[in-house]
C-alpha atoms as one frame of an Amber mdcrd trajectory, in Angstrom:
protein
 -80.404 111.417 -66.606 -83.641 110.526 -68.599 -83.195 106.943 -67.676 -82.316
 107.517 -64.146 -85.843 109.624 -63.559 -88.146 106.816 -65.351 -86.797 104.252
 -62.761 -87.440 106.961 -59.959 -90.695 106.962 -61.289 -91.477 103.068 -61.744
 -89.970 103.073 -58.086 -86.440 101.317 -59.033 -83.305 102.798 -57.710 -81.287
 104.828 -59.878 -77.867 103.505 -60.618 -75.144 105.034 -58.299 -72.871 107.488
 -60.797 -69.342 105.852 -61.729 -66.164 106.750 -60.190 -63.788 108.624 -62.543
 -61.673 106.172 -64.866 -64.173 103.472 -64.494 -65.132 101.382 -67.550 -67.391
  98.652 -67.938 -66.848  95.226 -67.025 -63.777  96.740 -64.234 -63.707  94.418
 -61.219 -61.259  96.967 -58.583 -61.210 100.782 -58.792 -57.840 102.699 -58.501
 -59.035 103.881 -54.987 -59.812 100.004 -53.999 -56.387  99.010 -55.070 -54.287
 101.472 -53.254 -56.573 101.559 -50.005 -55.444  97.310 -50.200 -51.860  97.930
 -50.614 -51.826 100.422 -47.892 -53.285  98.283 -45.564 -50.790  95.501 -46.527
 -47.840  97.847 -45.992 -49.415  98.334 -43.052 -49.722  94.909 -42.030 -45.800
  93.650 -42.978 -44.437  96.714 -41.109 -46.572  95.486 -38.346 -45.328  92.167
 -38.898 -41.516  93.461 -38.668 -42.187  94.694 -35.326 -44.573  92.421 -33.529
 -43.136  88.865 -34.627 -39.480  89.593 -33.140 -41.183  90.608 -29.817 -43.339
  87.734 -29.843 -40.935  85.740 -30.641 -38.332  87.138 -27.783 -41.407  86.529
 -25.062 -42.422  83.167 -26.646 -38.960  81.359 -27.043 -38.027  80.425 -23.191
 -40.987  78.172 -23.326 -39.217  76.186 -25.519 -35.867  76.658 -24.336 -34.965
  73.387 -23.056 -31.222  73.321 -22.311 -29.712  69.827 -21.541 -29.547  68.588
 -18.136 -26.359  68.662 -16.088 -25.603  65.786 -13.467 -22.939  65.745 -11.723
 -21.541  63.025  -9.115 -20.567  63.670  -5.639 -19.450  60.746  -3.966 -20.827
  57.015  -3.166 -24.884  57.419  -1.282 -23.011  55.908   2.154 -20.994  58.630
   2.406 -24.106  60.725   3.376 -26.147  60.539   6.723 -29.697  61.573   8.124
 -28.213  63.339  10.719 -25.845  66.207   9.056 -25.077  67.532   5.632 -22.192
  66.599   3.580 -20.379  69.279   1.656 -19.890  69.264  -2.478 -18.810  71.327
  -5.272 -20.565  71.174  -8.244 -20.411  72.780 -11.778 -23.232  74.613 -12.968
 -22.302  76.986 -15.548 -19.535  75.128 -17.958 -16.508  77.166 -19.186 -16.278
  79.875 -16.763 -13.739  78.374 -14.208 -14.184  78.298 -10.420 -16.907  81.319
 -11.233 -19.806  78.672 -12.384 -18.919  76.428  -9.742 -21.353  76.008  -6.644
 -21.300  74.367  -3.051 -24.296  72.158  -2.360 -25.138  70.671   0.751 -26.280
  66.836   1.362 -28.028  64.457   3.111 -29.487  61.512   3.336 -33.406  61.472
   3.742 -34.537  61.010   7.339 -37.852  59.011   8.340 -37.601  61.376  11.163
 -38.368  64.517   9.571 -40.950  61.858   7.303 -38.519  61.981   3.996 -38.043
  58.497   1.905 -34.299  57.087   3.363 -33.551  56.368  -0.232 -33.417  60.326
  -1.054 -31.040  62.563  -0.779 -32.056  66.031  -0.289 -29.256  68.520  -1.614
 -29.654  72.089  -0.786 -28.627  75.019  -2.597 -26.104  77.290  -0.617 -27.566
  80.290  -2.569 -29.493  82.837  -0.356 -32.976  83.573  -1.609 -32.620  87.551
  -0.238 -29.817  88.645  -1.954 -27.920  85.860  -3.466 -25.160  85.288  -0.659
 -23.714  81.966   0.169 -25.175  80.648   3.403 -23.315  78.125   5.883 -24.420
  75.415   7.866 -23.693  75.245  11.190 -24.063  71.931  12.845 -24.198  72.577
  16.607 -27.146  74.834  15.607 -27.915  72.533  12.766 -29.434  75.538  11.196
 -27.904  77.251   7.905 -26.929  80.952   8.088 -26.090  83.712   5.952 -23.408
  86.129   6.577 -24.658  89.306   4.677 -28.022  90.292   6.344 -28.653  87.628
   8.764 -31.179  85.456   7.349 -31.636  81.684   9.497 -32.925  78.893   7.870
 -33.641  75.333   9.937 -32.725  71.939   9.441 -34.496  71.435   6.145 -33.269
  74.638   4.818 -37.061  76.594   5.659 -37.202  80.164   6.694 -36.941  80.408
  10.302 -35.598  84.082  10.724 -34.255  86.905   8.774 -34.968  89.068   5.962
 -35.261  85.507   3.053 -38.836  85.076   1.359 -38.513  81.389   0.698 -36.914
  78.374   1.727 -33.305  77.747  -0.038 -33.405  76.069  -3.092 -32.736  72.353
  -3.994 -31.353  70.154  -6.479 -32.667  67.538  -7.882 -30.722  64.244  -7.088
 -30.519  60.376  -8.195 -28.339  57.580  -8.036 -26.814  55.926 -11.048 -24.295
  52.805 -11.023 -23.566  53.563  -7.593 -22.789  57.075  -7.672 -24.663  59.403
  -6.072 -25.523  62.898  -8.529 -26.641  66.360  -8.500 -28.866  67.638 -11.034
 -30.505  70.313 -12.173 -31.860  73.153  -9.377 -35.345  73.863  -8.095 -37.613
  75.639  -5.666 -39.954  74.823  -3.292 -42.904  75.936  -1.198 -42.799  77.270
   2.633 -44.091  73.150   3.015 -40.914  72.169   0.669 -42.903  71.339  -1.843
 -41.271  71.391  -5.142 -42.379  74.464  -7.365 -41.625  76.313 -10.416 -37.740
  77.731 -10.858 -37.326  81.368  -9.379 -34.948  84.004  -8.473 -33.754  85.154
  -5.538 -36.568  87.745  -3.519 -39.434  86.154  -4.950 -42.146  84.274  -2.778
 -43.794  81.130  -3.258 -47.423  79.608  -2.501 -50.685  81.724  -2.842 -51.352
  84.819  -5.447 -47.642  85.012  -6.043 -47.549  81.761  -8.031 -49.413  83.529
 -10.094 -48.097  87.191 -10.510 -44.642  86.440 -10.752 -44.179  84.920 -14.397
 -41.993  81.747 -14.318 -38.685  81.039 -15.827 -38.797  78.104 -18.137 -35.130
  77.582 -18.464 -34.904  74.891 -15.210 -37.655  72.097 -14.961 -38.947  71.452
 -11.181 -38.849  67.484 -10.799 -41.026  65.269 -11.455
């Protein structure tokens, strides 16, 4: 106490009292050490939970399952003019279930497409999901369930859909025309992002509406 009042008085400050336990020449008090470990409990139980939810959000991004292509025919079997019918697998293992019917063509200066495309459209209404028709006298395609018309090129023209039908991707090796993996495309067929049936395309929503990384758009 002595000492602490003569530095008061030559204007030094007075050592802070010791915690109970310490000793000279300690580097961590008791309090220090358990205030650390709780805080590192802390942060491996917060660990436990955040990394397998991170990791659940994160891992579609790198989820890049092999392409499927699949051929339909020789490319002279398809016109400019109508749509050829084909059955494709998509899903292996399941039977006639992961099959699907794609409709194609060949491209058509006409409608200002490359004549060395084919463009293959899904049959897969973007309302609901049900399998749409095309009708050639109308040369529109239409879907049973709730009525939805699509033209030529497979765009919206009337109905309940939000988007034009999907598409497949398409090339031609050794002669054989194939079907690859699916896509989307804008209300201008553009090709976009992979989506699900109901949701739109072009402006804010290409943005609110988090993509699926599962299918790769074309190049």
């Amino acid at each position: 106490m002595a000492d602490a009042a003569d530095k008061t008085t030559r204007g030094e400050t007075p050592d802070k009292p010791k915690p109970a336990g310490y000793f000279e020449g300690e580097t961590m008090t008791r309090r220090m050490a358990f205030s650390l470990g709780g805080q590192a409990l802390g942060g491996a139980a917060l660990a436990v939970v955040a990394l397998p939810v991170v990791g659940f959000a994160v891992a579609p991004i790198f989820d890049r399952p092999e392409e499927q292509w699949e051929g339909v025919g020789s490319p002279d079997d398809f016109t400019d003019d109508t749509y050829r019918q084909a059955v494709i697998t998509i899903v292996d293992g399941i039977g006639d279930v992961g099959k699907t019917t794609v409709y194609i063509r060949r491209g058509s200066t006409t409608l200002d497409e490359d004549p060395n495309e084919f463009i293959a459209i899904s049959t897969r209404c973007v309302h609901l999901g049900c399998p749409v028709r095309f009708v050639p006298a109308a040369g529109n395609f239409i879907c049973p369930c709730h009525g939805g018309v699509y033209g030529f090129e497979g765009q919206v023209i009337g109905g309940p859909p939000v988007r034009p039908l999907d598409r497949f991707q398409t090339r031609v090796t050794d002669g054989t025309l194939e079907i690859g993996p699916r896509y989307s495309v804008t209300n201008s067929l553009k090709p976009v992002r992979a989506r699900d049936p109901g949701e739109f395309t072009g402006g804010i929503w290409e943005y609110l509406y988090p993509p699926r990384f599962t299918v790769a758009p074309p190049p």
